[in-house]
SEKEFI-696759 format. One record per residue (C-alpha): residue in one letter; z, x, y. Coordinates in Angstrom, 3 decimals, always signed. Example, Ala and Ser with C-alpha at 12.3 -4.5 7.8 and 13.67 -1.06 7.14 Angstrom:
2
{'a'; {+7.800; +12.300; -4.500}}
{'s'; {+7.140; +13.670; -1.060}}
This chain:
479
{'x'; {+58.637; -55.058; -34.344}}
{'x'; {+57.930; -52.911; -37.033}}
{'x'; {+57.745; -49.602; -36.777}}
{'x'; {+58.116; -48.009; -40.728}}
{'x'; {+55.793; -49.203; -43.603}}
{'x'; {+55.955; -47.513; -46.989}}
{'x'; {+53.917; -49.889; -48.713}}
{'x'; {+50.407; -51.595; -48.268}}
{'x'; {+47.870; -52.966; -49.900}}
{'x'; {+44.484; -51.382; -48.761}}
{'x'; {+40.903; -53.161; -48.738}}
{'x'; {+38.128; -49.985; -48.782}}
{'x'; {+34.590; -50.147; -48.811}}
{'x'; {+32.096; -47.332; -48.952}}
{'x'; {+28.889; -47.277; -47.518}}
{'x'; {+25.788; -48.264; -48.877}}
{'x'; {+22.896; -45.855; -49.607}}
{'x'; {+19.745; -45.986; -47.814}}
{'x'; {+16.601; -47.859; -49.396}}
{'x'; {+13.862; -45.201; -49.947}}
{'x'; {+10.284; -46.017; -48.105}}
{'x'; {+7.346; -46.542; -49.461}}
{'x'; {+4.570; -45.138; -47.412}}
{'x'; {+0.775; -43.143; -47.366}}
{'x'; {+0.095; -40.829; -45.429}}
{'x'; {-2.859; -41.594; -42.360}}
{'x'; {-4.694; -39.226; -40.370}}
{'x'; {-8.175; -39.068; -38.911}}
{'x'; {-11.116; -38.604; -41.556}}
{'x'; {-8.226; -39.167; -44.013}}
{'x'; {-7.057; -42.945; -44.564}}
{'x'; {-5.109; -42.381; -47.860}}
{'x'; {-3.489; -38.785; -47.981}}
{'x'; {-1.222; -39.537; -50.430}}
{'x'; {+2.424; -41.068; -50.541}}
{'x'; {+5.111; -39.979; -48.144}}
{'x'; {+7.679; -41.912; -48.116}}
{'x'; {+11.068; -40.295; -47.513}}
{'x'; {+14.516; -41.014; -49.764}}
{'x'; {+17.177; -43.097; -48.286}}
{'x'; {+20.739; -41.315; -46.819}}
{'x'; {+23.587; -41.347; -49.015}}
{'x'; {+26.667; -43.612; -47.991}}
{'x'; {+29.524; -42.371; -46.435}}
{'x'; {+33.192; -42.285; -48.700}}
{'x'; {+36.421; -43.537; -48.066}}
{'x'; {+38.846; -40.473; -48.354}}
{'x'; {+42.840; -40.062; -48.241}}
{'x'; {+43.517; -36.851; -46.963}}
{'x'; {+47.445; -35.836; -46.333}}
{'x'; {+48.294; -35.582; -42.981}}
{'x'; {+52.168; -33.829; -42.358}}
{'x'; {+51.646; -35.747; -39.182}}
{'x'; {+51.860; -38.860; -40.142}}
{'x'; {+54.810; -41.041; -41.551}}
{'x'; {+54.480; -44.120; -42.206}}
{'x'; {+52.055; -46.836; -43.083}}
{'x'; {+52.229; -48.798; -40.442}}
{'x'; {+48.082; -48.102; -39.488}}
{'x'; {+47.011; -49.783; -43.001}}
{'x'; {+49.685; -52.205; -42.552}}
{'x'; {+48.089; -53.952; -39.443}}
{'x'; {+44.508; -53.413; -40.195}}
{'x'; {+43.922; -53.280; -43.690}}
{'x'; {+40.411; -53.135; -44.342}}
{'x'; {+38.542; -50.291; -43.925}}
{'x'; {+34.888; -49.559; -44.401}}
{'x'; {+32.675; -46.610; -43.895}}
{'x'; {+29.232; -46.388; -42.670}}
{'x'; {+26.268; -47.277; -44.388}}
{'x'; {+23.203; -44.581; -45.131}}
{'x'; {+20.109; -44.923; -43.294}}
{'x'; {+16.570; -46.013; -44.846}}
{'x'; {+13.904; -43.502; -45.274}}
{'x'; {+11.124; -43.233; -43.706}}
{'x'; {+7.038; -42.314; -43.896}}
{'x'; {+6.017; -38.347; -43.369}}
{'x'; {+8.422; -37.580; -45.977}}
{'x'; {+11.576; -38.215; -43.555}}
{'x'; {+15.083; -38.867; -45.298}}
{'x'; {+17.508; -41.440; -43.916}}
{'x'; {+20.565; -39.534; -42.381}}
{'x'; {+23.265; -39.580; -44.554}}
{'x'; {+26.257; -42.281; -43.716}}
{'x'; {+29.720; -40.774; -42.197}}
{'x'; {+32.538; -40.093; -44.468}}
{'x'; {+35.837; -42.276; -43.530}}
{'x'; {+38.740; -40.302; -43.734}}
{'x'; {+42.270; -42.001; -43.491}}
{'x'; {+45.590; -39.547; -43.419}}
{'x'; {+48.434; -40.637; -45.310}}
{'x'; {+51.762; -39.292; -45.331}}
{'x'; {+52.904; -36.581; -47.955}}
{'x'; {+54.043; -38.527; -51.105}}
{'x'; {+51.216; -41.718; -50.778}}
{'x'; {+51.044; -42.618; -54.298}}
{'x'; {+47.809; -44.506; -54.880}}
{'x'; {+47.599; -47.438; -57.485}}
{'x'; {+45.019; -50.196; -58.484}}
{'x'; {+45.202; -53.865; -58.241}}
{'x'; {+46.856; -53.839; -61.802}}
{'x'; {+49.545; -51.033; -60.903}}
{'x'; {+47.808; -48.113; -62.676}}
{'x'; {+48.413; -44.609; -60.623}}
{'x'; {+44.942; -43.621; -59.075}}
{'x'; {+46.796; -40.124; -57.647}}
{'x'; {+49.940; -38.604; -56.419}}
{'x'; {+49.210; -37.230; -53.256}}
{'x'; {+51.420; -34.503; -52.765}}
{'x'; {+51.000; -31.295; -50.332}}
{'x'; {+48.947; -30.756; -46.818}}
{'x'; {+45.219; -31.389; -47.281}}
{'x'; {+46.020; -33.174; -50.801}}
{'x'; {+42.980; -35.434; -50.780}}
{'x'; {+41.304; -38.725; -52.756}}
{'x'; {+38.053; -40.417; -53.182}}
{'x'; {+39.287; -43.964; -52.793}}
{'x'; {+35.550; -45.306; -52.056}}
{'x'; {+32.526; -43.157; -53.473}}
{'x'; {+29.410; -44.017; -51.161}}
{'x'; {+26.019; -45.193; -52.705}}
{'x'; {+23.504; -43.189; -53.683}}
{'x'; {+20.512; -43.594; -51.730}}
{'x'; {+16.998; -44.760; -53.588}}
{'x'; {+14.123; -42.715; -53.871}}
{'x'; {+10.965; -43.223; -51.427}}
{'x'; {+7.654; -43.123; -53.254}}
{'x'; {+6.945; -39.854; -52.441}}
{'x'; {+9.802; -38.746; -54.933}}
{'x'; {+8.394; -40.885; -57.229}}
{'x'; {+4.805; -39.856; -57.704}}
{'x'; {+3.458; -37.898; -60.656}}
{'x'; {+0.262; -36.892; -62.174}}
{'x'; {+0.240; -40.039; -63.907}}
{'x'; {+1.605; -42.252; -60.625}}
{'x'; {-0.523; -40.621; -57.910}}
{'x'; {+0.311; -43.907; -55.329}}
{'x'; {+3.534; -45.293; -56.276}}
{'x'; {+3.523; -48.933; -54.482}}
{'x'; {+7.177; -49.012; -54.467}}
{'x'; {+10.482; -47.480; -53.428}}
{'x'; {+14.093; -47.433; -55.063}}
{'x'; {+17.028; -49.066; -52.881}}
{'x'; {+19.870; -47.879; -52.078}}
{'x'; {+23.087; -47.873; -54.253}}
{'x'; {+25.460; -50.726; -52.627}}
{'x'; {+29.317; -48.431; -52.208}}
{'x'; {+32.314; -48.535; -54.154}}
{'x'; {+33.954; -51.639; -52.910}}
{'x'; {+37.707; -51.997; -54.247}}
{'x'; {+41.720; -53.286; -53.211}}
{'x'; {+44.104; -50.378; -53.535}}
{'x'; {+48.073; -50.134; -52.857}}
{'x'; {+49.546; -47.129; -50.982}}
{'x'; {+53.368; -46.834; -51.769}}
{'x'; {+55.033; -43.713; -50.082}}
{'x'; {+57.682; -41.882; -51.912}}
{'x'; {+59.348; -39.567; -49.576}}
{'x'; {+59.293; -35.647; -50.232}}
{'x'; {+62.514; -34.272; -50.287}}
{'x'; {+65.375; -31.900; -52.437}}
{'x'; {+68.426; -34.212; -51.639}}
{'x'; {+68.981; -38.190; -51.177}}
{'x'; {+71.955; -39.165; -49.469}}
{'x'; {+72.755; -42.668; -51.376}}
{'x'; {+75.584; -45.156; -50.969}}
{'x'; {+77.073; -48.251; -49.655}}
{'x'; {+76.105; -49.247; -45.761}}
{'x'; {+78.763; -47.832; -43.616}}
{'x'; {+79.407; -45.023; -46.112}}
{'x'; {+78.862; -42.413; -43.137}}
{'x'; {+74.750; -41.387; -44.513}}
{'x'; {+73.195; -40.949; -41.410}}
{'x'; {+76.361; -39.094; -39.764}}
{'x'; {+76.369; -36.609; -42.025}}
{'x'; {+72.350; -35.985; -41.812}}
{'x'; {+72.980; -36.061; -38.000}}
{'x'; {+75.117; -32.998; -38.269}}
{'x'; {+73.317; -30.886; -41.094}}
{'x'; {+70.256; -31.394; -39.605}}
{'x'; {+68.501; -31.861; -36.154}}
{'x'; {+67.761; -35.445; -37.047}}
{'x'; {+68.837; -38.050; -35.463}}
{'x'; {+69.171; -41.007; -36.916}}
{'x'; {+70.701; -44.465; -35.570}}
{'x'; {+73.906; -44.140; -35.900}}
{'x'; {+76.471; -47.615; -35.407}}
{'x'; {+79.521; -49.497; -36.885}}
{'x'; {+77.972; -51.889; -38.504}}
{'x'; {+76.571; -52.359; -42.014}}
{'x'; {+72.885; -51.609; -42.355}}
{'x'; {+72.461; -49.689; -39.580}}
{'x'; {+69.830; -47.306; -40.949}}
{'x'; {+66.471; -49.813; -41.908}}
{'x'; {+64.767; -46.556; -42.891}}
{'x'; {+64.320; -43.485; -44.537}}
{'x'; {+65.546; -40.762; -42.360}}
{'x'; {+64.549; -36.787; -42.994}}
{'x'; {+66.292; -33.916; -41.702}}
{'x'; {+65.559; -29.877; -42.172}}
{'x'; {+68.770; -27.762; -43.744}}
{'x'; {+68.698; -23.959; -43.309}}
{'x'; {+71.473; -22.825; -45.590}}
{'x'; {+71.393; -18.994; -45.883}}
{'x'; {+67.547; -18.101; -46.782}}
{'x'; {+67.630; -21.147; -48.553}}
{'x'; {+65.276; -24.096; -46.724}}
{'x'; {+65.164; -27.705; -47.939}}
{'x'; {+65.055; -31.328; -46.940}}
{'x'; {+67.562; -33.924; -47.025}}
{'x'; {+66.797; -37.827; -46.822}}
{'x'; {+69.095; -40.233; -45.908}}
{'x'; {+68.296; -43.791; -47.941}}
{'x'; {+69.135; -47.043; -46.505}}
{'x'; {+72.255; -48.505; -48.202}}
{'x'; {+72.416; -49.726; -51.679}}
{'x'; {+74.702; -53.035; -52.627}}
{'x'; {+75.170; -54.984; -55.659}}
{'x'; {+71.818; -56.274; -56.976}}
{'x'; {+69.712; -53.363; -55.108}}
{'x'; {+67.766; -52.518; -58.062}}
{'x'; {+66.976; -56.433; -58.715}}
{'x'; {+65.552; -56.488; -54.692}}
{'x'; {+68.409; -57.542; -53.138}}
{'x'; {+69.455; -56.459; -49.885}}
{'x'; {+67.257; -53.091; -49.056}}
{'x'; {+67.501; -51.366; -52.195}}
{'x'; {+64.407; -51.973; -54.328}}
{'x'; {+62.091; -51.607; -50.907}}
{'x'; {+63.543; -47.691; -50.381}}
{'x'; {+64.630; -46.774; -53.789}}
{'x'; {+61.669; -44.904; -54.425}}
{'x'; {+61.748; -42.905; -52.057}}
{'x'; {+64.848; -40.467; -54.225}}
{'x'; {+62.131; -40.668; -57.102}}
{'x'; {+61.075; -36.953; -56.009}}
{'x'; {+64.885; -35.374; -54.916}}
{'x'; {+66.283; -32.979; -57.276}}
{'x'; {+69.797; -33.537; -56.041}}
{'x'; {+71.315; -37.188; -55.189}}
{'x'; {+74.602; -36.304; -53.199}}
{'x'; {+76.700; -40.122; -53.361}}
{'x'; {+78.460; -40.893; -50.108}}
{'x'; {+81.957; -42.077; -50.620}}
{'x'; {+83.297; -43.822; -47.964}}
{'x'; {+86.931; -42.689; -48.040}}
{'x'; {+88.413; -45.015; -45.048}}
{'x'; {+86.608; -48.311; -46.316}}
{'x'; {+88.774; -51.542; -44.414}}
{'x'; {+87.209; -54.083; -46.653}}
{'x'; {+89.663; -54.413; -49.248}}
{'x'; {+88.128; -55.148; -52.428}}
{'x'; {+86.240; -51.964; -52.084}}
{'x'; {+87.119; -48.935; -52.761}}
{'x'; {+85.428; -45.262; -53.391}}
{'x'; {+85.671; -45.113; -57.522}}
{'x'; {+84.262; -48.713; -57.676}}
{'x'; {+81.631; -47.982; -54.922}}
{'x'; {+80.711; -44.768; -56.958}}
{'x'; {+80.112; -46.783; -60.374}}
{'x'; {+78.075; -49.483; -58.903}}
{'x'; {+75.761; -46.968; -56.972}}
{'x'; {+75.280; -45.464; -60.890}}
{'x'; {+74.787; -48.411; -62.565}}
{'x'; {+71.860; -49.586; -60.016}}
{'x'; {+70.193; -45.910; -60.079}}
{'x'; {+70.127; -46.523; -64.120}}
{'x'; {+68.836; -50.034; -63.860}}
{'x'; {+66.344; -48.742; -61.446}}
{'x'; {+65.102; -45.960; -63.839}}
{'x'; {+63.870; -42.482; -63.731}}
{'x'; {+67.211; -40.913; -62.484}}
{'x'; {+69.051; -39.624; -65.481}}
{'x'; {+68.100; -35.595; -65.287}}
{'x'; {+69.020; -35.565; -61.465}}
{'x'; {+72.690; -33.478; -60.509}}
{'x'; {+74.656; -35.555; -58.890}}
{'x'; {+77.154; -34.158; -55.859}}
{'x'; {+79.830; -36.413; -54.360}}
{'x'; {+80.989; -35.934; -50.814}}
{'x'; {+84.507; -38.227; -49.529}}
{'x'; {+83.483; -38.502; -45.831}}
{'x'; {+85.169; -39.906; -43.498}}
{'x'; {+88.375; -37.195; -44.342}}
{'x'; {+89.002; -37.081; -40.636}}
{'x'; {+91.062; -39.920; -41.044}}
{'x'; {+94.496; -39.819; -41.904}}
{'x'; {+94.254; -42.937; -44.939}}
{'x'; {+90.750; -41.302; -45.480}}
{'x'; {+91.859; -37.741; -46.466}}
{'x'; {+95.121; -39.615; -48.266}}
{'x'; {+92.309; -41.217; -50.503}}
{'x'; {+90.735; -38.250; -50.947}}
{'x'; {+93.311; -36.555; -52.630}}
{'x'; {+94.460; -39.062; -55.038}}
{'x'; {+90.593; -40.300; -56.438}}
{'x'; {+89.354; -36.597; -56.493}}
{'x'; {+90.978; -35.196; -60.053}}
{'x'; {+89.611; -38.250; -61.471}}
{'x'; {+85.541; -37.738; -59.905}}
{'x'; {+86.302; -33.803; -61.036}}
{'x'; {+87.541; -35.166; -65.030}}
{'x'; {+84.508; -36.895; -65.063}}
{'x'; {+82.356; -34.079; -64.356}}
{'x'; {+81.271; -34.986; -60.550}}
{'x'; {+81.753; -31.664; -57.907}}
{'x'; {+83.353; -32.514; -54.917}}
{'x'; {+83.323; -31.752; -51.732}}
{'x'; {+85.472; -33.670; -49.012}}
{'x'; {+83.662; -33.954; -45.024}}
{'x'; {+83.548; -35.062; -41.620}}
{'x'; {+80.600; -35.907; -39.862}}
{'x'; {+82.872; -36.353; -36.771}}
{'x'; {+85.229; -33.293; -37.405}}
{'x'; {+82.306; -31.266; -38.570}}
{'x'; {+84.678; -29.581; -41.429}}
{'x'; {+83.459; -28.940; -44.624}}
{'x'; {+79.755; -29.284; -43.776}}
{'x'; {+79.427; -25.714; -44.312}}
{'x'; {+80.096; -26.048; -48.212}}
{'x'; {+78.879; -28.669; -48.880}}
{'x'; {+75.185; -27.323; -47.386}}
{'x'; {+75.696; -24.105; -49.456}}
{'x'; {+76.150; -25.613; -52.206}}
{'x'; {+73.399; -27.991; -52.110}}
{'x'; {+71.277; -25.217; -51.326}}
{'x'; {+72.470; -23.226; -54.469}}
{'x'; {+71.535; -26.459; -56.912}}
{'x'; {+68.095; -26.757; -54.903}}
{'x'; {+67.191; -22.716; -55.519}}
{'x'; {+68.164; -23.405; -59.316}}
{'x'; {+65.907; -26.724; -59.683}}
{'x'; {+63.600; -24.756; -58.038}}
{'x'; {+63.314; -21.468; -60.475}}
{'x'; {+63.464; -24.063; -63.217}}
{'x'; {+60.217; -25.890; -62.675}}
{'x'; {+57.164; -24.386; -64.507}}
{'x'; {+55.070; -21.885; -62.592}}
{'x'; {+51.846; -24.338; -62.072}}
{'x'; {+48.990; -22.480; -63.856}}
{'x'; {+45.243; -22.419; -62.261}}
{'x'; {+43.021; -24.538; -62.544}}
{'x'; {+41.207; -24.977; -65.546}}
{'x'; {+37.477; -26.819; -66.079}}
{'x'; {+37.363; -28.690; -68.722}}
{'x'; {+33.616; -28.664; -70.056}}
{'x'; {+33.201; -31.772; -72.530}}
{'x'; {+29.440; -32.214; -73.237}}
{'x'; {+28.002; -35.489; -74.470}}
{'x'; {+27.694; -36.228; -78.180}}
{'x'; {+24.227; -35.185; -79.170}}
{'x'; {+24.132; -39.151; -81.056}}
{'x'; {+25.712; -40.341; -77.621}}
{'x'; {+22.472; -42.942; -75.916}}
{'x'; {+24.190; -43.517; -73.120}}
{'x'; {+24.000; -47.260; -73.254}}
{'x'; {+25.535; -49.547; -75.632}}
{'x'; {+23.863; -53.088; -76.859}}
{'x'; {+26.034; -55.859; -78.086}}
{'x'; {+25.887; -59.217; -79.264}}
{'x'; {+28.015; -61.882; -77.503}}
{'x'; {+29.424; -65.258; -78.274}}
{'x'; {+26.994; -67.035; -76.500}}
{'x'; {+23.965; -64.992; -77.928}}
{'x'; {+23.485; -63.006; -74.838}}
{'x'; {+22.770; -58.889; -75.753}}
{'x'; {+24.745; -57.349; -73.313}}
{'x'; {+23.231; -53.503; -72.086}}
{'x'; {+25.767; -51.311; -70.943}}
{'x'; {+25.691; -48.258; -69.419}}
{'x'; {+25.696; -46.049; -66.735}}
{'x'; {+22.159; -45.008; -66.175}}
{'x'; {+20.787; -48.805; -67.043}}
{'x'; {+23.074; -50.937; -64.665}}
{'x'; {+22.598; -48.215; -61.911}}
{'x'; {+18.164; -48.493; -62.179}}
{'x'; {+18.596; -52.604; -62.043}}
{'x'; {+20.652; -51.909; -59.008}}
{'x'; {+18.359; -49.958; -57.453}}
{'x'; {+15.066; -52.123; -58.398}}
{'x'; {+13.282; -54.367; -55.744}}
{'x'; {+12.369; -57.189; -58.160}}
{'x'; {+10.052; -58.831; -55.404}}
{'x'; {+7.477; -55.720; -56.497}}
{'x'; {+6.114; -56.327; -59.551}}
{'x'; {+5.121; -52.765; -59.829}}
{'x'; {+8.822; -52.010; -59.471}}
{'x'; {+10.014; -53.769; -61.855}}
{'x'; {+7.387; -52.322; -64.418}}
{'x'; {+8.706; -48.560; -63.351}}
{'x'; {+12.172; -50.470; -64.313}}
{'x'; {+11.029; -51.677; -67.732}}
{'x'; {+9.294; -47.949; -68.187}}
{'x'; {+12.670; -46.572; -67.779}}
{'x'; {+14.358; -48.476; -69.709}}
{'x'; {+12.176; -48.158; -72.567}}
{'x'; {+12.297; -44.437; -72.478}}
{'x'; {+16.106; -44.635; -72.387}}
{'x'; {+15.713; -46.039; -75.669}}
{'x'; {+16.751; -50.080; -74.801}}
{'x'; {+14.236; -52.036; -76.705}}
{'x'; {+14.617; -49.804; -79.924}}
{'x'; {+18.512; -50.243; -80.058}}
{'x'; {+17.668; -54.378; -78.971}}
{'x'; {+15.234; -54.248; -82.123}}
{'x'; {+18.155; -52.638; -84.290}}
{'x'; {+20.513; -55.312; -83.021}}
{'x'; {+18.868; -58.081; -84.151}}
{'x'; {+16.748; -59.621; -81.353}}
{'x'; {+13.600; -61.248; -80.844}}
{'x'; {+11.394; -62.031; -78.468}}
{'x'; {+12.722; -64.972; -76.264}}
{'x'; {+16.472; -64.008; -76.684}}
{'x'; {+18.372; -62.997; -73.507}}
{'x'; {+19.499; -59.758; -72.367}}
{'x'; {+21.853; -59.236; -69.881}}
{'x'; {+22.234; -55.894; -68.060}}
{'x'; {+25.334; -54.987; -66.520}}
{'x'; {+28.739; -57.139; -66.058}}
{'x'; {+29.607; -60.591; -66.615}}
{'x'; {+29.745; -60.946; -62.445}}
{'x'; {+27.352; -58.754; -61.898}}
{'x'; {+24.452; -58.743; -64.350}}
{'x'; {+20.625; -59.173; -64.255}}
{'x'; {+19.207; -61.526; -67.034}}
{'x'; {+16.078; -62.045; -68.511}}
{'x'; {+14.265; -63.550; -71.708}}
{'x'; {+13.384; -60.317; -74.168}}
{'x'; {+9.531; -59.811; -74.622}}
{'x'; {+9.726; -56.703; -76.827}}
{'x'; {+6.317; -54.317; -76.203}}
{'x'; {+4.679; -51.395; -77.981}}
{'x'; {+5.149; -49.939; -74.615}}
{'x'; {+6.812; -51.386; -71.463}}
{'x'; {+5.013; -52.732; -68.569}}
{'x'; {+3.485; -49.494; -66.411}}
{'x'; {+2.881; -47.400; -69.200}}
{'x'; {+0.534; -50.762; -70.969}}
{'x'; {-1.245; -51.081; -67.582}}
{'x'; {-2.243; -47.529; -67.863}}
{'x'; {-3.254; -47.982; -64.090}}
{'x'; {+0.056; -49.019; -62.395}}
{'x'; {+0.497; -46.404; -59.728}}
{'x'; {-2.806; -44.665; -59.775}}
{'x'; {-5.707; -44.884; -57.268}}
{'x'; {-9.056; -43.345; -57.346}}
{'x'; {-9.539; -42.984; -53.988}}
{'x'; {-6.578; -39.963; -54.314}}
{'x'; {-8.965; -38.392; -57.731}}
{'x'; {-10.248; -34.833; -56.656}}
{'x'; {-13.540; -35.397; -54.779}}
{'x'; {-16.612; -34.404; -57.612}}
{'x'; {-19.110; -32.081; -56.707}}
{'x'; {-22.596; -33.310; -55.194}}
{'x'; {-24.614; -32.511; -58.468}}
{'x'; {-22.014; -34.428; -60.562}}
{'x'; {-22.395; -37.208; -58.507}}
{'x'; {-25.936; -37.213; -58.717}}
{'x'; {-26.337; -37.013; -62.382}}
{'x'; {-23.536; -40.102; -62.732}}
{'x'; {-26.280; -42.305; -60.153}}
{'x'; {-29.071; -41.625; -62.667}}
{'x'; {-26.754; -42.383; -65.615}}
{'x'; {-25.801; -45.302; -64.118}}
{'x'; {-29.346; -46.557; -63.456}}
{'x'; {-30.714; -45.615; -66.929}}
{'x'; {-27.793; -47.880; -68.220}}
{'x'; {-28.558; -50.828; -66.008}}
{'x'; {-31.938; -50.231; -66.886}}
{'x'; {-31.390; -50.487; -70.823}}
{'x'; {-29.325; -53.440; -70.037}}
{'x'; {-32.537; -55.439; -68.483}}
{'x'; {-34.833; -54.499; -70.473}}
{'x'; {-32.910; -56.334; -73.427}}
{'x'; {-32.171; -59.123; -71.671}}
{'x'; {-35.377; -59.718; -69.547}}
{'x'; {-37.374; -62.018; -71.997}}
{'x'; {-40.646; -60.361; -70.014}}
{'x'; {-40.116; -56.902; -70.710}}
């Protein structure tokens, strides 16, 4: 079964926002009191959050799809929709995030490191929100945004100063097992260790961590064998100690030649140039072994390599060798720059910048783009006429039909808003003004006017009779 996943791909969706409500107020003696409807909740993310804790993938691995809740409709008496619960998923230290095509979303790096994978919908405005002096009854209500629905990939690059690399059976996870309290799986056979293995070194005041990678072969940066799969996890090591195996019985191997192929895949693989490299001949314990030893190390020292010679079983020369792995660590350490704060960048808009763009297709489609415009048609209930003509006000405000005008069209053409997948279309009828602001009476209701005073009232009855009484008179052929 397996137990260790280091990379998955991950289906998130976030929630939906809330509709808002469109709704008068009632109460005894008072029939019409005015709109109340309340704004819908807003939809809940989809967060990665670092978790220490955790270590593998293996939770995304078996259920892969993840969604978080919606946000609740709002409702009359003013009354907004609760707000949908955020979904927060812990990854281990080192997730690197990626989209579909393989760009890096984020690095997440450090305890509480976090990322919006999902961002929830907004939720739509209820008609109280929406009333003005102009739009005393608003007959409609804005929906709710739909979530941020999207595939990502979680790869895991382990967190750690030193990767312990080299052929199966070199000794890796001995040596771990005796600098460290880790305990690896530890046998005579090739492959034994199927997974990346951590251990904690204290070496003087020094602290670090050393990994132990699964074994590399010929071909591991190509995918062969288990190479490519944990090769990225010595991306982030600033030491790679190489393993020599020093009492090898196959005998077309030995630890020069195993030393040059482990450096030719690292180079094929990429990214591994600037790291120090330490060799360690384990395995010294053995007579043949430390014979080995002797002879091969002038010639790892000429070309520039330090040495150090071990035994995970004999536990000699350990003590070196994590001193002076702790040394390089302090110095890669001090050399990395001293991370300034944080900085906000303020970039305001262009003061020529609309905020939409129009363009003319292949297929003689204008094409509206934009932020603000594709997020109103999501939100519009075209079932509601008057909806749609608060849609068409908005738009017109933005500035749409003007830059349609300057584009070239004409009434009849079509105009799409939004994506190719995901666009609303509709045949052009350019207007002086758009739909609610024409009408003039979209929205309003005179039952909501401010009650006129008794006198008023009487004087507009007699006005109103005298006029109906002009009207007769010219009409009545007996008058």
């Amino acid at each position: 079964m397996t137990t260790f996943v280091d990379r998955v791909e991950l289906h998130v969706a976030a929630g939906n926002g809330g509709h808002g409500c469109a709704s008068v107020h009632r109460e005894k003696f008072k029939p019409l009191g005015g709109p109340d409807g309340g704004n819908g909740g807003r939809g809940g993310d989809v967060t990665l959050i670092v978790d220490q804790a955790v270590t593998t993938l293996l939770e995304y691995h078996h259920h892969p799809h993840r969604k978080a809740t919606n946000g609740q409709p709002g409702a009359g008496d003013n009354r907004t929709g609760k707000e949908g619960q955020d979904l927060v998923l812990p990854v281990p230290d080192g997730t690197v995030v990626l989209d579909s095509e393989g760009n890096v979303l984020a690095d997440l790096v450090g305890q509480g490191t976090m990322f919006i994978a999902g961002q929830g919908g907004r939720g739509g405005l209820g008609n109280g929100a929406l009333a003005s002096a102009r739009r005393k009854a608003p007959g409609f209500a804005l929906l709710g945004e739909p979530g941020e629905a999207r595939d990502v990939v979680l790869e895991l690059k382990t967190v750690a100063d030193v990767a312990l690399v080299g052929y199966p059976s070199a000794g890796k996870s001995s040596l771990i097992s005796v600098l460290s309290a880790a305990k690896p799986k530890i046998a005579d056979y090739p492959f034994t260790t199927l997974v990346p293995n951590l251990g904690v070194v204290t070496a003087g005041s020094t602290v670090y961590t050393i990994a132990d990678v699964p074994g590399l072969i010929p071909g591991a940066s190509q995918g062969k064998g288990l190479g490519l799969e944990f090769l990225r996890h010595v991306e982030r090591c600033s030491v790679l100690v190489h393993v020599l195996d020093t009492a090898t019985l196959e005998s077309d191997r030995d630890p020069v030649s195993d030393l040059d192929m482990i450096e030719e895949e690292l180079k094929l693989y990429g990214g591994l140039e600037d790291r120090p490299r330490i060799v360690v001949l384990n395995k010294i314990d053995i007579p043949d072994g430390q014979d080995l030893a002797d002879m091969i190390r002038p010639e790892l020292e000429e070309r520039g390599y330090r040495v150090f010679e071990a035994s995970a079983v004999a536990r000699t020369g350990l003590k070196e060798l994590s001193f002076a792995l702790a040394g390089v660590i302090a110095e890669a350490r001090a050399a990395k720059p001293v991370e300034e704060a944080t900085r906000i960048v303020i970039r305001p808009k262009a003061v020529d910048d609309a905020g939409f763009t129009v363009k003319l297709e292949d297929d003689g489609i204008y094409r509206v783009r934009g932020e603000k415009p594709e997020r109103w048609v999501r939100q519009t209930d075209f079932n509601n006429d008057e909806a749609v003509g608060y849609l068409a006000d908005r738009l017109n405000r933005l500035g749409v039909e003007d830059q349609l005008r300057k584009a070239g069209a004409r009434a009849g053409d079509g105009v799409a808003i939004g994506a190719e997948d995901n666009a609303v279309v509709f045949d052009w009828e350019p207007t002086v003004t758009a739909g609610a602001e024409m009408l003039g009476r979209r929205g309003e209701d005179h039952r909501l006017e401010e009650p006129r005073p008794a006198a008023q009232r009487r004087r507009d009855r007699e006005t109103e009779r005298d006029d109906v009484s002009k009207e007769y008179q010219e009409f009545d052929p007996f008058a």
